[in-house]
KOLGU-519094 format. One record per residue: residue in one letter; residue number from 0; y, z, x of N, C-alpha, C, O in turn. Coordinates in Angstrom, 2 decimals, padded with zeros to 5 digits. Layout:
BEGIN
<pake rest="A" nr="NUM" n_v="Y" n_w="Z" n_u="X" ca_v="Y" ca_w="Z" ca_u="X" c_v="Y" c_w="Z" c_u="X" o_v="Y" o_w="Z" o_u="X"/>
...
END
This chain:
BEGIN
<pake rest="X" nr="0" n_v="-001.19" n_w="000.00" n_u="000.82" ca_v="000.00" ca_w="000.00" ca_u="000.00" c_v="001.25" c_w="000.00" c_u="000.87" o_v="001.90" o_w="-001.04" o_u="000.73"/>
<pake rest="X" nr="1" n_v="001.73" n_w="000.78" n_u="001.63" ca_v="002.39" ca_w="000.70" ca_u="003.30" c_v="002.35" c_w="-000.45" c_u="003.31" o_v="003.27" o_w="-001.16" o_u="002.92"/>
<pake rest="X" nr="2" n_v="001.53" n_w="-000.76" n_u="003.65" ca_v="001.63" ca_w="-002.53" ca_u="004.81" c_v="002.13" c_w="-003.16" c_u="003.90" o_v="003.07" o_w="-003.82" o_u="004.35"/>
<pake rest="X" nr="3" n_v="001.92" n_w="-003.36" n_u="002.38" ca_v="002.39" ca_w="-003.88" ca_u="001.63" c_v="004.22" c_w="-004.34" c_u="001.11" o_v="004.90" o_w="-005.34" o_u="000.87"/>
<pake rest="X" nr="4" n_v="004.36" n_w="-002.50" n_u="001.19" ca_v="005.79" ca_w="-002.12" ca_u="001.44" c_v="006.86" c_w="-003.09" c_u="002.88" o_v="007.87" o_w="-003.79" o_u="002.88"/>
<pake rest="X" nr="5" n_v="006.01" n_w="-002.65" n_u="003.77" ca_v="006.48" ca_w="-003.20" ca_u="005.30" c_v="006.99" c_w="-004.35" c_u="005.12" o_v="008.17" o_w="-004.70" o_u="005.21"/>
<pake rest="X" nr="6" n_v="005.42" n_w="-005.36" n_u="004.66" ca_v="006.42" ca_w="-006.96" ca_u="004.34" c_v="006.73" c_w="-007.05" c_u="003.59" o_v="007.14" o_w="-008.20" o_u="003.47"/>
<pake rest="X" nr="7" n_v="006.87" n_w="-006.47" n_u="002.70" ca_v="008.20" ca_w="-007.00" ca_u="001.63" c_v="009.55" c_w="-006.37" c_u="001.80" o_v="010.45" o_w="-006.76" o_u="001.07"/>
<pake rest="X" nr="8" n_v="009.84" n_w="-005.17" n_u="002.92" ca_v="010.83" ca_w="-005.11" ca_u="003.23" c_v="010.73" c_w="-006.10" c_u="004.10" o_v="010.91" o_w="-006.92" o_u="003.21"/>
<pake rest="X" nr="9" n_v="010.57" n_w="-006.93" n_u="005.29" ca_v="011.03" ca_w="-007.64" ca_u="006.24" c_v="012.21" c_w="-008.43" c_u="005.77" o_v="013.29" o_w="-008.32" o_u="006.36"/>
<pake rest="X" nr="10" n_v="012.06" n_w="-009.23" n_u="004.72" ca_v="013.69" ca_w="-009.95" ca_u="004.41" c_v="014.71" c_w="-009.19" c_u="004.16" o_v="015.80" o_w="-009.74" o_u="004.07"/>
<pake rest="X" nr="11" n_v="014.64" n_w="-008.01" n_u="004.02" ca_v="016.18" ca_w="-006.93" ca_u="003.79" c_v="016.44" c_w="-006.52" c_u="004.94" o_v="017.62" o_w="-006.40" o_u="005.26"/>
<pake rest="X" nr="12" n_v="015.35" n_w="-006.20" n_u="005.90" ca_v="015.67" ca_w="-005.75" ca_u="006.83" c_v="016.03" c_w="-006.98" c_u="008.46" o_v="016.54" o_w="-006.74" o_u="009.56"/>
<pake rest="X" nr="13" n_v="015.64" n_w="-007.84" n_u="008.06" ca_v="016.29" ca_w="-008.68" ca_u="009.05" c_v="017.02" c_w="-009.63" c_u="008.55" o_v="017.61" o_w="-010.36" o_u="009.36"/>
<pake rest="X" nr="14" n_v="017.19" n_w="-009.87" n_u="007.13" ca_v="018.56" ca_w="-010.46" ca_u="007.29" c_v="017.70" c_w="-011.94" c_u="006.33" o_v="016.48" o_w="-012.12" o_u="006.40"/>
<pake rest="X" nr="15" n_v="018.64" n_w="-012.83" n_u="005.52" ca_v="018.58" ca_w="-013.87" ca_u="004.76" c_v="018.60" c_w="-014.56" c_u="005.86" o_v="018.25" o_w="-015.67" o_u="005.47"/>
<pake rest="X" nr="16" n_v="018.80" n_w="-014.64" n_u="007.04" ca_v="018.89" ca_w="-016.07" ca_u="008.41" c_v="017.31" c_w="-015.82" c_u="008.74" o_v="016.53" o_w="-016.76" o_u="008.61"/>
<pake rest="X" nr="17" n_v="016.97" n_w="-014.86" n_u="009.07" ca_v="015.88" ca_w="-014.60" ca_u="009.77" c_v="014.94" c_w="-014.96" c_u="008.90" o_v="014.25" o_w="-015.94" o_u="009.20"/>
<pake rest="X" nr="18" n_v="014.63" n_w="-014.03" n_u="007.22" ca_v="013.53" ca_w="-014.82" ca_u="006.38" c_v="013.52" c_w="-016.43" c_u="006.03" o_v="012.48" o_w="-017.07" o_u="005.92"/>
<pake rest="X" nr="19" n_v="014.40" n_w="-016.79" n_u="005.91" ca_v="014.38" ca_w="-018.55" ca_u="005.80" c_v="013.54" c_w="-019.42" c_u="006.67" o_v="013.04" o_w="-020.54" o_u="006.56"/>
<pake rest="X" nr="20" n_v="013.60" n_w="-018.13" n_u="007.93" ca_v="012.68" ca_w="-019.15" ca_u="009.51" c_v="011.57" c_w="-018.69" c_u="009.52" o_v="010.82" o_w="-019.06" o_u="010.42"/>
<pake rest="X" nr="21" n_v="010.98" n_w="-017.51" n_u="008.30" ca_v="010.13" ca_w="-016.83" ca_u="008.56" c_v="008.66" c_w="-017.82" c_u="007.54" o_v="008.69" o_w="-018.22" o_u="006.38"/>
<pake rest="X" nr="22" n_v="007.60" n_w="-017.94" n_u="008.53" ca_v="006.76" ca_w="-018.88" ca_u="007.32" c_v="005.61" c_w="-018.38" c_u="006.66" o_v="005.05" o_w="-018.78" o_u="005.64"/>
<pake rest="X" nr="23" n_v="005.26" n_w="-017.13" n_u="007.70" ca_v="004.12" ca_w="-016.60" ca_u="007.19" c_v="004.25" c_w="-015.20" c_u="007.66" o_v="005.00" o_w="-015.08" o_u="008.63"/>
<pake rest="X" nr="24" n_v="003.48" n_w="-013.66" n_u="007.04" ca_v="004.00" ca_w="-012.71" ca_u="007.88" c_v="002.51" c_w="-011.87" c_u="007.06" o_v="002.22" o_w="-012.01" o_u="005.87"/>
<pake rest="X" nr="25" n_v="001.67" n_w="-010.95" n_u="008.17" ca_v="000.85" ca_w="-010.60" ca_u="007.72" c_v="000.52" c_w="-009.41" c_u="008.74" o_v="000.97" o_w="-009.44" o_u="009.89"/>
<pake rest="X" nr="26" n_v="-000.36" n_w="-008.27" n_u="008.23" ca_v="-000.49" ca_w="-007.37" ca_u="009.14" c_v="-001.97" c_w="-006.99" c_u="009.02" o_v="-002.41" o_w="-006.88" o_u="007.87"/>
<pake rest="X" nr="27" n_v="-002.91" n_w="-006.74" n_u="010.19" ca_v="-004.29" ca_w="-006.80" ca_u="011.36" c_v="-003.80" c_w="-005.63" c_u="012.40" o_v="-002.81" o_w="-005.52" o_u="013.14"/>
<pake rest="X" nr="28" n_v="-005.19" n_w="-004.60" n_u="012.07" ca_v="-005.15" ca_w="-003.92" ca_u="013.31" c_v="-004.06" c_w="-003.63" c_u="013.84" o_v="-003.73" o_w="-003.80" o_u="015.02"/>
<pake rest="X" nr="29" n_v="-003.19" n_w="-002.97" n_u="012.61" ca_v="-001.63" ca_w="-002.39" ca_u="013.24" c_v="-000.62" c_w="-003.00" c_u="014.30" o_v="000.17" o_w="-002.53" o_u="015.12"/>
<pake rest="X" nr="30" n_v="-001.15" n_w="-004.78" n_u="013.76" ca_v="000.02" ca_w="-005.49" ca_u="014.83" c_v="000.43" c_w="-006.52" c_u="013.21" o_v="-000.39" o_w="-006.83" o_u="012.34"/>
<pake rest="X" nr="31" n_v="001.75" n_w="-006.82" n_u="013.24" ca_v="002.58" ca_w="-007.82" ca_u="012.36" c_v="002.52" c_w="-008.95" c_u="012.98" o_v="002.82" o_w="-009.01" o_u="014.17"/>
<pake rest="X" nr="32" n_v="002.14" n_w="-010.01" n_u="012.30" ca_v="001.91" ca_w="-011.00" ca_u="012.55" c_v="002.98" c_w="-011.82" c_u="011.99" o_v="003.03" o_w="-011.82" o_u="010.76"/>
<pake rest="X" nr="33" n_v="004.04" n_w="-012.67" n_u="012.78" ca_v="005.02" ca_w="-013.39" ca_u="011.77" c_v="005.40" c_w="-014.64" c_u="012.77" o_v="005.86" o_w="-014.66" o_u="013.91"/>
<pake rest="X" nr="34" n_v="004.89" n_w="-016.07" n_u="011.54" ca_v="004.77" ca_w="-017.32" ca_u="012.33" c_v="006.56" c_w="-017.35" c_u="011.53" o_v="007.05" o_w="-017.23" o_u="010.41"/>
<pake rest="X" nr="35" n_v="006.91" n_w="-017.55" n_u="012.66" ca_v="008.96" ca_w="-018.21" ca_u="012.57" c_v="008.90" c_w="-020.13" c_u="012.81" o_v="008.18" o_w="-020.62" o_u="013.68"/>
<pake rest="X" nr="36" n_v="009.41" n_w="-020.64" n_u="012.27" ca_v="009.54" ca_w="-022.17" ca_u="012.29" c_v="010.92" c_w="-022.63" c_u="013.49" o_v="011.47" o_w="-023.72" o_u="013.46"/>
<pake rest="X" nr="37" n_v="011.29" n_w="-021.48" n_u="014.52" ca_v="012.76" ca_w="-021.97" ca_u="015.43" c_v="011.87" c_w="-021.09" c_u="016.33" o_v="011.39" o_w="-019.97" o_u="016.16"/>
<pake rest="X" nr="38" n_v="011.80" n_w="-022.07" n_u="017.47" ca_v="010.89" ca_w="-021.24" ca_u="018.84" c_v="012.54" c_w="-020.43" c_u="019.79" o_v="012.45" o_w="-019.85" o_u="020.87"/>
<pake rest="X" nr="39" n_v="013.78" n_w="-020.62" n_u="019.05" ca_v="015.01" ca_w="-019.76" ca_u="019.58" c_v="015.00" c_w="-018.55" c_u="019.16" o_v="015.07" o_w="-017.48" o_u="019.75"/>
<pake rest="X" nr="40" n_v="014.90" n_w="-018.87" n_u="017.89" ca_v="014.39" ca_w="-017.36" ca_u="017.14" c_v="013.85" c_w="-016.66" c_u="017.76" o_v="014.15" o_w="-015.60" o_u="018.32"/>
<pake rest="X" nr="41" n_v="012.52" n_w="-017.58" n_u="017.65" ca_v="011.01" ca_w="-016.49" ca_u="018.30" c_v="011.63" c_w="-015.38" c_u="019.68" o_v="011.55" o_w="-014.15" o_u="019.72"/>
<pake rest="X" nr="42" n_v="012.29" n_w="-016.40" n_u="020.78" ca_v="012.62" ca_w="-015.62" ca_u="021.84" c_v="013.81" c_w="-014.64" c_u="021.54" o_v="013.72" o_w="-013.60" o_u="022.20"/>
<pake rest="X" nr="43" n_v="014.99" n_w="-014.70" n_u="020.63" ca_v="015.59" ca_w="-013.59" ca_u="020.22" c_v="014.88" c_w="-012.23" c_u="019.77" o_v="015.18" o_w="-011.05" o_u="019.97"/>
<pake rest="X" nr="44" n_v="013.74" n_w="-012.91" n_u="019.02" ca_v="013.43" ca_w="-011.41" ca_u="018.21" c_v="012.64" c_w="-010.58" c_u="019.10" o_v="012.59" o_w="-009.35" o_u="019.14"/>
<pake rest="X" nr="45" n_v="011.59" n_w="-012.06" n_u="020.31" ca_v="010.92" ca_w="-011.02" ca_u="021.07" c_v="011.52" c_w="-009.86" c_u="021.91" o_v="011.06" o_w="-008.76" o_u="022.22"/>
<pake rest="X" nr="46" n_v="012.66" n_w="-010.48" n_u="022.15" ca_v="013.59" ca_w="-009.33" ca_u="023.44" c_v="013.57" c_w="-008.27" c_u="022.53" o_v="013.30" o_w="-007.26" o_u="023.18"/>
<pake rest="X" nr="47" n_v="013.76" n_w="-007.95" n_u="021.09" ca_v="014.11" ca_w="-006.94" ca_u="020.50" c_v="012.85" c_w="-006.36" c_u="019.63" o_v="013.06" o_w="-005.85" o_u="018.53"/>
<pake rest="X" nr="48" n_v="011.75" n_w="-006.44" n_u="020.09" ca_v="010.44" ca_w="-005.86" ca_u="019.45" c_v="010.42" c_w="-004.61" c_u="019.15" o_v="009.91" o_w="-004.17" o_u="018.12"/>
<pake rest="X" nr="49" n_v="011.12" n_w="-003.75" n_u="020.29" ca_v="010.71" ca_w="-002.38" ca_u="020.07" c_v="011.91" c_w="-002.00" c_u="018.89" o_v="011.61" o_w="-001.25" o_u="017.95"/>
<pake rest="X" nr="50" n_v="012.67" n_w="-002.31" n_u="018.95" ca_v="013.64" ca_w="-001.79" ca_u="017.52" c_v="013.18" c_w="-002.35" c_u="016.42" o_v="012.93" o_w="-001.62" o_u="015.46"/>
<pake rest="X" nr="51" n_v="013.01" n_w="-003.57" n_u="016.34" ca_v="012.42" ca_w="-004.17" ca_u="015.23" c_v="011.29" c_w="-003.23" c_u="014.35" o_v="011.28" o_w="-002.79" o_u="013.20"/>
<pake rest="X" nr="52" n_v="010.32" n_w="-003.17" n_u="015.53" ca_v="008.98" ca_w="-002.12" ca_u="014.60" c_v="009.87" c_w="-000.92" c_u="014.27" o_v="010.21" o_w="-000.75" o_u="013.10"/>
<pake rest="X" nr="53" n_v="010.33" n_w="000.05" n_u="015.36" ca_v="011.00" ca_w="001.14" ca_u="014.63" c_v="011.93" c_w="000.61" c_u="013.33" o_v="011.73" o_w="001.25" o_u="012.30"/>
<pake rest="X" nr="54" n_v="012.64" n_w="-000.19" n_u="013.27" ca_v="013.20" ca_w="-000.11" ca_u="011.57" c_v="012.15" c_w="-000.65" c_u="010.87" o_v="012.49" o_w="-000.63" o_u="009.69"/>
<pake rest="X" nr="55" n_v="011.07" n_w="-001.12" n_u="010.98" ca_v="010.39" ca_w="-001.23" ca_u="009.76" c_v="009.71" c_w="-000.01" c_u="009.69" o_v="009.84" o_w="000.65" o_u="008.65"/>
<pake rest="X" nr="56" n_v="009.03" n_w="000.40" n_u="010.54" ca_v="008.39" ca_w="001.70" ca_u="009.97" c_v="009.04" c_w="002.97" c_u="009.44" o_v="008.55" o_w="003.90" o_u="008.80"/>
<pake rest="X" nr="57" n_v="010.34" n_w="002.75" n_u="009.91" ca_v="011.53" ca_w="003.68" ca_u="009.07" c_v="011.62" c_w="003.42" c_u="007.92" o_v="011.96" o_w="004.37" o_u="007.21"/>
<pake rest="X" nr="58" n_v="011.37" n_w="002.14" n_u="007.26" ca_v="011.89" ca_w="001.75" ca_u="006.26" c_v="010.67" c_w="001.93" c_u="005.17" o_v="011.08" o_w="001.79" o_u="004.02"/>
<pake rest="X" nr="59" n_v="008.86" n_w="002.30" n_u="005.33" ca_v="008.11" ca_w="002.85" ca_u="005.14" c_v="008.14" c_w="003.80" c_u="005.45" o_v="006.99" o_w="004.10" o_u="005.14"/>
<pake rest="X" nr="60" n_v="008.51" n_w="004.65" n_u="005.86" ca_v="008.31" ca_w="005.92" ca_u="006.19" c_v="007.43" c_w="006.72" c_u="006.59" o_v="007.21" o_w="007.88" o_u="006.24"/>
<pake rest="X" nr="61" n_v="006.50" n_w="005.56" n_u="007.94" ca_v="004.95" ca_w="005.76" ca_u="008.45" c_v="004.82" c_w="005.41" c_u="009.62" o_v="005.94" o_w="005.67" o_u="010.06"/>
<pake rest="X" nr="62" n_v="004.41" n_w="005.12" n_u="010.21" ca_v="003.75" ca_w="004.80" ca_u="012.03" c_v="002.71" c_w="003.51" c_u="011.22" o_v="001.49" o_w="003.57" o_u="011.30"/>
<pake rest="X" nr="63" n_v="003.42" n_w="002.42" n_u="010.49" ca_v="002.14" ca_w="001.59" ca_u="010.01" c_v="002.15" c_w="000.33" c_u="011.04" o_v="001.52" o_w="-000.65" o_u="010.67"/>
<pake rest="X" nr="64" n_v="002.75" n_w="000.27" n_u="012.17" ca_v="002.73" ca_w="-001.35" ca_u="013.37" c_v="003.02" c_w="-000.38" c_u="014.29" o_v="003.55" o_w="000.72" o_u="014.12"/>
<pake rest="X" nr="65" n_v="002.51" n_w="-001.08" n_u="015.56" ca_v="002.50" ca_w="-000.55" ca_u="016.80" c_v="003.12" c_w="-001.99" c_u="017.63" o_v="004.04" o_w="-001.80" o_u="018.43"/>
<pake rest="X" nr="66" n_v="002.75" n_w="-003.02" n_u="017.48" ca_v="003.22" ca_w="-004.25" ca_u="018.15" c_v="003.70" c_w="-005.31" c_u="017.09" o_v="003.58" o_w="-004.94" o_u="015.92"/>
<pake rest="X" nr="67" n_v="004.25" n_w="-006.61" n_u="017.32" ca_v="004.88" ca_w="-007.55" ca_u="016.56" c_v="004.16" c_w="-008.83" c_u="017.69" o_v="004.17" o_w="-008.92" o_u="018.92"/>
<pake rest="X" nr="68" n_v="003.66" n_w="-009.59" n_u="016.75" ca_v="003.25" ca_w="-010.88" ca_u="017.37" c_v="003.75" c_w="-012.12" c_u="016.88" o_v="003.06" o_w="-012.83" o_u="016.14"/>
<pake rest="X" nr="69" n_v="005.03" n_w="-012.48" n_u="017.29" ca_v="005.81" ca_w="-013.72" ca_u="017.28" c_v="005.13" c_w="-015.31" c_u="017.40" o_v="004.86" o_w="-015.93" o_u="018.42"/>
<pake rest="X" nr="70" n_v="004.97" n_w="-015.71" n_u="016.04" ca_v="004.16" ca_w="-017.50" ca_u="016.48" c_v="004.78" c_w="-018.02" c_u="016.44" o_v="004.60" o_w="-019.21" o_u="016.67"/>
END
């Protein structure tokens, strides 16, 4: 139910630019899986992984991702 929560916050929490590039987003073994369609993107968001998971799991209010895997 969490994980559930998680992605469906992702478009509030990163923003109407970011979900538009976003094509698929799914979560395995406590890693987020999210295929982006702009490989510029991809390298923006990777520099910022570790904040990224902390506001989503803030935004559940759980320890539910440990890593983010950018396609």
């Amino acid at each position: 139910m969490a994980e559930k929560r998680l992605i469906s916050s992702w478009d509030n929490i990163m923003g109407a630019m970011i979900a538009k590039h976003t094509k698929d987003i799914y979560i395995k073994n406590k890693q987020l899986f999210v295929t982006l369609d702009s490989s510029a993107l991809r390298n923006e968001l990777s520099m910022a992984k570790t904040k990224i998971i902390k506001m989503l799991n803030e935004a559940v209010g759980s320890e539910i991702i440990n890593d983010i895997i950018l396609k």
